[in-house]
C-alpha positions in Angstrom: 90.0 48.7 -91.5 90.0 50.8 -88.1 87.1 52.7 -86.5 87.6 54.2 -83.4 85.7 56.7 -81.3 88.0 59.5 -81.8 87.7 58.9 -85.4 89.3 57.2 -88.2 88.6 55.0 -90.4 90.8 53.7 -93.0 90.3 51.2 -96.0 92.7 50.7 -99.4 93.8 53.8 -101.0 90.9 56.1 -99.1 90.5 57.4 -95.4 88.2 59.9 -93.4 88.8 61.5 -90.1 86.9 62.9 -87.3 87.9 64.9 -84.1 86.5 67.2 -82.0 88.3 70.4 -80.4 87.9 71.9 -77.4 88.3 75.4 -75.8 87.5 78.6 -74.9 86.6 81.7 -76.5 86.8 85.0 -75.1 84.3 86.6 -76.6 81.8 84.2 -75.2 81.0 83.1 -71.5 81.4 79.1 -72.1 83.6 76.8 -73.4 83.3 75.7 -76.9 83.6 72.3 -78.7 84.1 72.2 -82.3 84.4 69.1 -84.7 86.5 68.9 -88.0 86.2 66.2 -90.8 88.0 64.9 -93.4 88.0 62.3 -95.9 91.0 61.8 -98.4 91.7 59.6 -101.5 94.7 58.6 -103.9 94.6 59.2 -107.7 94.0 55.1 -107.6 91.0 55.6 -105.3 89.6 58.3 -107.2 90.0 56.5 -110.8 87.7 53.5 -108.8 85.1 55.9 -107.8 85.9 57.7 -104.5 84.8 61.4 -104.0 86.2 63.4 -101.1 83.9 66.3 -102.1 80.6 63.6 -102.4 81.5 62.0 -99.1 82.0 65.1 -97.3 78.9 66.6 -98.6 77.1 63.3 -96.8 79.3 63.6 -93.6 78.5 67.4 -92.6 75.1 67.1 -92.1 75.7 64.5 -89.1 77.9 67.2 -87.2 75.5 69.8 -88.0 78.0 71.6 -90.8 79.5 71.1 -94.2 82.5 71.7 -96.5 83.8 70.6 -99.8 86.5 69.7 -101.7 87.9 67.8 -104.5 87.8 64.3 -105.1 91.2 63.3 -104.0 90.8 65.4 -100.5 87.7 67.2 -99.1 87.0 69.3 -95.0 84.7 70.1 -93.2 83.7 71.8 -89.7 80.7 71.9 -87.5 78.7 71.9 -84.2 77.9 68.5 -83.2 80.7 66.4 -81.6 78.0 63.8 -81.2 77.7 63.4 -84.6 81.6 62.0 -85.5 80.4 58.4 -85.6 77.2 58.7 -87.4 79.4 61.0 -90.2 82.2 57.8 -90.1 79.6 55.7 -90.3 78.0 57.4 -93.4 82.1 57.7 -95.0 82.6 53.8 -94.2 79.1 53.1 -96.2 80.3 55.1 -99.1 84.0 53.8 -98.8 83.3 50.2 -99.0 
């Protein structure tokens, strides 16, 4: 397994990834960060009891956001850039 701070973490058949993206908008007057997860399975993972949809639904939350999805692959977005290693954190919990 791998868990680094720009976010991934991988175990058999499962992973979940976290980044953060950075830029400017011009409609606004500042730059702005913007943080994207996403937790995937294979069929094998799946028929041993992983839920994208589930673990994303637990992740979002931690980066102030949310998403969805199905079991094999789920997304989300959100505000908090802070929050990628608490959300991997929750995803390694429900993983292993």
């Amino acid at each position: 397994m791998k868990l680094t701070r720009r976010g991934f973490l991988a175990g058999a058949g499962a992973v979940a990834a976290g980044s953060v993206a950075w830029g400017l908008d011009p409609n606004r007057a500042w730059a702005d960060e913007e943080v994207a997860e996403e937790p995937a399975g294979t069929d094998e993972a799946v028929a041993a009891g992983f839920n994208a949809g589930a673990i994303i639904k637990a992740m979002g939350p931690a980066i102030q956001g949310g998403g969805g999805g199905k079991p094999t692959m789920a997304q989300a977005g959100g505000k908090n850039p802070d929050g990628i290693d608490e959300a991997l954190e929750i995803a390694r919990n429900m993983i292993l």
